[in-house]
C-alpha positions in Angstrom: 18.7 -26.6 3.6 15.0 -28.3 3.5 12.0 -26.2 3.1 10.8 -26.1 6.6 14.7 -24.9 7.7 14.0 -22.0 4.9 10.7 -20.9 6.0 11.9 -20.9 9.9 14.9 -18.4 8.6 12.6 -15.7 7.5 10.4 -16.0 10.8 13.0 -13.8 12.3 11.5 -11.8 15.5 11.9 -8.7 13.4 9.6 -9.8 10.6 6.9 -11.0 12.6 6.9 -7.9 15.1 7.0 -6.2 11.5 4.3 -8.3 10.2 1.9 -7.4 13.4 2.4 -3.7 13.3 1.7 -3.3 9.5 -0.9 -5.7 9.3 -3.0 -3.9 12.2 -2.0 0.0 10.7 -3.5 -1.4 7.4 -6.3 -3.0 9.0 -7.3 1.0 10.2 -6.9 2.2 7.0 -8.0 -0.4 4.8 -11.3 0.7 6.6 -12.1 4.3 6.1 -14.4 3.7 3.4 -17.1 1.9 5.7 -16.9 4.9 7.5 -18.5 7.3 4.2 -21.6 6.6 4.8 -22.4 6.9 8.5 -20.4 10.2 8.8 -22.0 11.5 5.8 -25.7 10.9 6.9 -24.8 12.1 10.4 -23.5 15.8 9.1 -25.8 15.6 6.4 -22.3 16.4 4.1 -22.2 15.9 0.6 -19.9 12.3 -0.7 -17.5 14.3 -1.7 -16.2 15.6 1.8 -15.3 12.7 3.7 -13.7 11.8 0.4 -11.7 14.5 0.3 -10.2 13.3 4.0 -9.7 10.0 2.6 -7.7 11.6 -0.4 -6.0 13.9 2.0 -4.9 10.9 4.5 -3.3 9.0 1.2 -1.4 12.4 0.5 -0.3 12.9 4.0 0.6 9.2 4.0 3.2 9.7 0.9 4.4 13.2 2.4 5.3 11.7 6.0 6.5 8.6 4.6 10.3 9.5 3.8 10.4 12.2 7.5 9.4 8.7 9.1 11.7 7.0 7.5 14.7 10.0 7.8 13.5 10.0 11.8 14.3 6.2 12.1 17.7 6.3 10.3 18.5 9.2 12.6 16.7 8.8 16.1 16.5 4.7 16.0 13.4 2.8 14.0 11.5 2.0 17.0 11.1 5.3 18.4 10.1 6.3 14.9 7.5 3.5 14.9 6.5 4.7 18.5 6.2 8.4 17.4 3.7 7.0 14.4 1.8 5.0 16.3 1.0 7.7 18.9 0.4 10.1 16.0 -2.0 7.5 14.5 -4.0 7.1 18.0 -4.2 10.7 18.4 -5.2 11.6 14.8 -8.2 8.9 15.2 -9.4 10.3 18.7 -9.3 13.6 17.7 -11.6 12.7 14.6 -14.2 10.5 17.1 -15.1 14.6 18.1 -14.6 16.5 14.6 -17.8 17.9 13.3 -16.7 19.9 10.6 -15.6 18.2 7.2 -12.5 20.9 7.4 -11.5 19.6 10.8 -12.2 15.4 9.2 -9.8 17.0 6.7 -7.0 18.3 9.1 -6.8 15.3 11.1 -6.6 13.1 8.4 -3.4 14.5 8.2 -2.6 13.2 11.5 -3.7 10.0 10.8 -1.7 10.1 7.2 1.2 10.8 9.0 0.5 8.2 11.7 0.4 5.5 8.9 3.7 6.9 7.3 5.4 5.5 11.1 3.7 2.0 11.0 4.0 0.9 7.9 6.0 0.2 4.3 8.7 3.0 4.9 10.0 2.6 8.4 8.6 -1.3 9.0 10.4 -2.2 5.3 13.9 -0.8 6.3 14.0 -2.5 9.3 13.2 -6.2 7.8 15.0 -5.5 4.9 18.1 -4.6 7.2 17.9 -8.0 9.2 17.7 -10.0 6.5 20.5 -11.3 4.3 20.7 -10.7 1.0 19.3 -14.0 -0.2 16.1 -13.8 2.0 16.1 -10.1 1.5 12.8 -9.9 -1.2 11.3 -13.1 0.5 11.5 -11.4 4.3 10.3 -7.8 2.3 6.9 -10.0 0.6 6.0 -11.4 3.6 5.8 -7.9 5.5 4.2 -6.0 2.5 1.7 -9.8 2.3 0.7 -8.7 6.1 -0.4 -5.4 5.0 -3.0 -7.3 2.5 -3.8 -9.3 5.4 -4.7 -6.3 7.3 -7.1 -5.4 4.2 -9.0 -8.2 4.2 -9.9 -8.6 7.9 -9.9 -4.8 9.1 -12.9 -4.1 7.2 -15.0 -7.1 8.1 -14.2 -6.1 12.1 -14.9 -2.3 11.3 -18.4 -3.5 9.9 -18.9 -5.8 12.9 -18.3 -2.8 15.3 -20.4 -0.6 13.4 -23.5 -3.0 14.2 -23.1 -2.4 17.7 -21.8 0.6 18.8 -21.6 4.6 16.6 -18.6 4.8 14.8 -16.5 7.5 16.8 -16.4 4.5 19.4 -15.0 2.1 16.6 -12.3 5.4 16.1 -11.6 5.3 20.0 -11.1 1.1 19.5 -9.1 1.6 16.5 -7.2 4.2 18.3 -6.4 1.5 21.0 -5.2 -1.3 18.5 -2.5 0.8 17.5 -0.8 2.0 20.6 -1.6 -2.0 21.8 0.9 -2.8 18.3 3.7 -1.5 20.5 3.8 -3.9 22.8 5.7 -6.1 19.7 8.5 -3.5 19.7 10.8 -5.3 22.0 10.8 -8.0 19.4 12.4 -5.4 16.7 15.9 -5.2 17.2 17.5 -5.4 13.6 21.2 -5.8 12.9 22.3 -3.2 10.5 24.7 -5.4 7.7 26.0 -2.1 6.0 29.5 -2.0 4.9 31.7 0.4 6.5 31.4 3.1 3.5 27.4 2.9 3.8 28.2 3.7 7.8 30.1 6.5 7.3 28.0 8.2 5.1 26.2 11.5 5.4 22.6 10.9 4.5 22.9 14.2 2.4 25.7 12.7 0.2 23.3 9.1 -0.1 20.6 11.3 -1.3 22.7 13.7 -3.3 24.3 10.9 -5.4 20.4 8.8 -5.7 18.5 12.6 -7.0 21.5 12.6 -9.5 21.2 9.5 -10.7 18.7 8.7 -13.5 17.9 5.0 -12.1 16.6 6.7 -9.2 14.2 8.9 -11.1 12.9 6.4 -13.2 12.2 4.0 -10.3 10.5 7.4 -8.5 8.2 7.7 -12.0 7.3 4.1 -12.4 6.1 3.7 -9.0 3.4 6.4 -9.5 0.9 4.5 -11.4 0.7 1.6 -8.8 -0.4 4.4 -6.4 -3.3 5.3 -9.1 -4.2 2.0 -10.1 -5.1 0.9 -6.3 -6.1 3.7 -5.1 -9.0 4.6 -8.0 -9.8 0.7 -7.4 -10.3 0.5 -3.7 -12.3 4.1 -3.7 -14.6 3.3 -6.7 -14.6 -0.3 -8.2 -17.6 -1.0 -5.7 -19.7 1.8 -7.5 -18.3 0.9 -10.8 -19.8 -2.5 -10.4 -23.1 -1.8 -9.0 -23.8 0.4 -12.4 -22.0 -1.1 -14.7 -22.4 -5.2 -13.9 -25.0 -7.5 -15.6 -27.5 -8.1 -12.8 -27.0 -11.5 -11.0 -29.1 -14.2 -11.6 -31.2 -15.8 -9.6 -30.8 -19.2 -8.6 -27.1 -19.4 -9.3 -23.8 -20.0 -7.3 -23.4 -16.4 -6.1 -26.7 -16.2 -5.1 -26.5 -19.3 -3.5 -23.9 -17.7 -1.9 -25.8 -14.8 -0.8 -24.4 -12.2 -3.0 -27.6 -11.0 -4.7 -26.9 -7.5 -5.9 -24.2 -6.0 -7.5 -23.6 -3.8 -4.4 -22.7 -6.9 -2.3 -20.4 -8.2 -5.3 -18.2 -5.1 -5.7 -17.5 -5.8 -1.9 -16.8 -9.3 -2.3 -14.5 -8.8 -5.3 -11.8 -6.0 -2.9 -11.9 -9.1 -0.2 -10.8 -11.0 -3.1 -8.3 -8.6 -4.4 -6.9 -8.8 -1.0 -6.5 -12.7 -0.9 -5.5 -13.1 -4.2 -2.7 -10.4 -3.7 -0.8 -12.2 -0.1 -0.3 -15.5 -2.8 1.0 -12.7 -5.4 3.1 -10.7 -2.7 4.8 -13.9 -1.9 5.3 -15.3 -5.5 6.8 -11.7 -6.3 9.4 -12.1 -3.3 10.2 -15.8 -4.2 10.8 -14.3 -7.9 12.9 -11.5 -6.6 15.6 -13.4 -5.7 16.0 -15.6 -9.4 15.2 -13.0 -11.2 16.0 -8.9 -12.1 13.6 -7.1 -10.4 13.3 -4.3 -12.9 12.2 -6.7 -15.8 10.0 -8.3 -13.0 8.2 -4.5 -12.3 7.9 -4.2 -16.1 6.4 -7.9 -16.0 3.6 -6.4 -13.4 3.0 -3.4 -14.9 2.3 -4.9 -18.2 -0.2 -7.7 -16.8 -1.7 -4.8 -15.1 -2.4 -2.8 -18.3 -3.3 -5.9 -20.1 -6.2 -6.6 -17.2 -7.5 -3.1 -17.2 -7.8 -2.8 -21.1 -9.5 -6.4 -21.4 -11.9 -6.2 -18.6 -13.3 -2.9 -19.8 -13.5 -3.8 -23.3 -15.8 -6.8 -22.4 -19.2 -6.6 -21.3 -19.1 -6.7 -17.6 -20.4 -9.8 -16.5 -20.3 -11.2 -12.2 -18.0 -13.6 -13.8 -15.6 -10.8 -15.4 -15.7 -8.7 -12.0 -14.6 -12.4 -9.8 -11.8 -13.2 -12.5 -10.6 -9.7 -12.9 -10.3 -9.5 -8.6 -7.9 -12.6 -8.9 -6.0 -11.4 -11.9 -5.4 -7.8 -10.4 -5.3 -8.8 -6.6 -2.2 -11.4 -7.9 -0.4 -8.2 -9.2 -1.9 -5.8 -6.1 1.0 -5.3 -4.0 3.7 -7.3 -5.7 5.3 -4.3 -6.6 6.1 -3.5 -3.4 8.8 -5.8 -1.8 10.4 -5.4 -5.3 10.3 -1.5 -5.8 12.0 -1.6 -1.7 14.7 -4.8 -2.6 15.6 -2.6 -5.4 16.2 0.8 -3.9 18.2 -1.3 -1.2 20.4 -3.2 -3.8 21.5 -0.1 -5.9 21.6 1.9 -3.0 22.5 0.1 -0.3 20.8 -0.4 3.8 22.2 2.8 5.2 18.9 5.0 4.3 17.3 2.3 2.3 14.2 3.5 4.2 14.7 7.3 3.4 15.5 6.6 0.1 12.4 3.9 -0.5 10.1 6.6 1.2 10.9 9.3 -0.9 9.8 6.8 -4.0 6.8 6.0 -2.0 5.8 9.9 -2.6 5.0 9.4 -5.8 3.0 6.2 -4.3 0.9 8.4 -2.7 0.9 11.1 -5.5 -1.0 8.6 -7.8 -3.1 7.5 -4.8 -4.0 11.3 -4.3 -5.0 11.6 -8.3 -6.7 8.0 -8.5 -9.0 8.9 -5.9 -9.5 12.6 -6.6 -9.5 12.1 -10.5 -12.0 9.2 -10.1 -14.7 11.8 -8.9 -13.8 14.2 -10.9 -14.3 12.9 -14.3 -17.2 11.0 -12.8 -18.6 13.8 -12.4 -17.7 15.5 -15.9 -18.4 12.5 -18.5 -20.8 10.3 -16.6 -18.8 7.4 -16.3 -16.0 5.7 -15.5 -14.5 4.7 -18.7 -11.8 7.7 -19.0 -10.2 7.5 -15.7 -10.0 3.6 -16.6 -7.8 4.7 -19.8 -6.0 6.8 -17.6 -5.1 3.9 -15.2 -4.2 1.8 -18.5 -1.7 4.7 -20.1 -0.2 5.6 -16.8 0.9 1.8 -16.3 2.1 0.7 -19.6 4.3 3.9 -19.0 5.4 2.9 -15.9 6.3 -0.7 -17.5 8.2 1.3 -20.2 10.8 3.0 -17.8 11.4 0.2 -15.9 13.3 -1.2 -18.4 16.2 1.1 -18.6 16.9 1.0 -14.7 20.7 -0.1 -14.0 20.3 -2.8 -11.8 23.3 -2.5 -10.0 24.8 -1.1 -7.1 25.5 2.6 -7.3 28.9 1.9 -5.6 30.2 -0.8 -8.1 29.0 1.2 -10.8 31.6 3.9 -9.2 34.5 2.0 -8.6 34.3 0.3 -12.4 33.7 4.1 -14.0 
């Protein structure tokens, strides 16, 4: 098979009507920061409250992520992806007319739930369904790689809109990409290549036997700190930066560039977290499939803690901020299409997506505490040199219990006890 016949037999229809729904659902969220500042100074609210709305949305994200997921296996996935997309919309309109930060709060729910329907849990299952096993962690990296996508240019569009009309428009447009995502839906129509024991059984018996097994638990606990680790970074590197970083210099190449303060470089160093990380999506799907994937998570997890530790033990330099970006954006998501391949090869397709969106809980758990514990400890010491440590300890633990996973399937495991 050459290269180009290999790359045409991932472009199924399913990935890329996949691919188009989660890279717009992540281009909304990927942009909720840019909206802290104009919703603050509106209200007059303190920081903290529409960061609380953003923390809430991550946790609604995690808990809706596995009902999605149950809802597809059980009702069909588009309809599932229909019902998120309409909960999305509606979340996002009804916040265009909140003026309370408890009602910001309550409908950031909605729009938590809204992503748990058009994104990893439900979108994940499907591709990983409608692809064959070889092209299984290749089809799941390019679908998780559209997500970063959706990172890099929803926040540049959500700026651009900003400049010209009030932000609860920019809601009522973003409100209007999502429910315009549908029209790809008639494009998803995945096989389902499950053996005629995965058919047959009860969703209850699936989970019964995953809870019970410790593979299952571990992969639930290691998955936690990549939910930290990003979310502590996306809600606070850019402050981090502008306090911490040496001041640019004038007269060399990133002023040249135009980045002249420290503000515009912690900025410039997500967008480059999220380009770096669609090359280490992919790499981690081409690795998937010559490689174990739990000594591949233990791989990531490592480099992660080896980044963290260096970059804040050395002075903090524009150059150490760019370098960093690349290092961590190449390690940003890659856990993803693995962490899903692997719940679907020791588990099986059945309720891969039920299964994968219950690990995706503890996701959104660390998400929840990177983002809240961030502030928090900002707040109490100053700085943010303990909730780094945190982020270091949290993933050289989750590199420790990937190494006992039992990298098989649940059924062989069964039939050879």
């Amino acid at each position: 098979m050459t290269a180009e016949t290999r790359a045409t037999s991932h472009l199924t229809p399913v990935l890329v009507s996949g691919c188009v729904i989660i890279l717009l659902s992540f281009a909304v969220r990927a942009s909720f920061g840019l909206f802290q500042i104009p919703i603050s100074e509106e209200f007059g609210w303190p920081r903290a409250e529409f960061s609380l709305a953003i923390a809430i949305q991550n946790l609604a994200w995690g808990i809706g992520q596995p009902i999605f997921a149950a809802f597809a296996e059980k009702i069909g996935d588009r309809r599932a992806i229909i019902l998120g997309a309409i909960t999305y919309a509606a979340g996002l309109v009804l916040s265009a007319y909140a003026v309370t930060p408890g009602a910001h709060h309550f409908l950031e729910i909605l729009v938590g739930f809204g992503i748990a329907g058009t994104s990893f849990g439900v979108i994940l299952a499907v591709v990983g369904r409608a692809a064959s096993d070889e092209n299984r962690p290749m089809a799941l990296a390019i679908a998780t790689a559209a997500g970063s996508a959706g990172q890099v240019v929803g926040p540049p569009f959500a700026e651009a809109m900003l400049t010209i009309m009030p932000w609860q428009s920019v809601f009522i447009v973003f409100a209007a990409i999502m429910l315009a995502s549908l029209l790809v839906l008639p494009m998803m129509r995945a096989p389902e290549p499950a053996s005629k024991t995965e058919i047959e059984e009860s969703m209850a018996r699936i989970l019964g036997t995953a809870f019970k097994d410790p593979t299952y638990t571990l992969i639930f606990l290691g998955f936690f700190s990549c939910g930290y680790q990003l979310a502590f970074l996306t809600a606070h590197f850019p402050a981090f930066v502008e306090e911490v970083c040496a001041p640019i210099q004038a007269g060399g190449a990133l002023h040249s560039l135009g980045i002249t303060t420290t503000s515009a470089l912690g900025a410039i160093a997500l967008a480059l977290i999220g380009l770096a990380n669609i090359a280490g999506t992919l790499l981690a799907g081409w690795a998937g499939k010559r490689w174990p994937k739990k000594y591949l998570l233990a791989g990531i997890y490592t480099a992660r803690t080896i980044a963290a530790s260096v970059f804040i033990l050395l002075p903090m330099t524009p150059a150490t901020v760019l370098i960093f970006s690349l290092v961590m954006g190449m390690l940003w998501l890659a856990t993803v299409p693995l962490t899903a391949a692997l719940v679907g090869y020791v588990y099986g397709l059945r309720y891969m997506g039920t299964l994968y969106g219950i690990v995706f809980l503890s996701h959104q758990l660390g998400s929840f505490a990177g983002v809240w514990l961030g502030g928090r400890l900002y707040d109490v010491y100053g700085s943010y040199d303990a909730v780094w440590w945190v982020g270091v300890a949290v993933g050289a633990f989750s590199a420790v219990v990937h190494l006992p996973i039992r990298e098989r399937p649940i059924a062989a495991r069964a039939a050879a006890a």
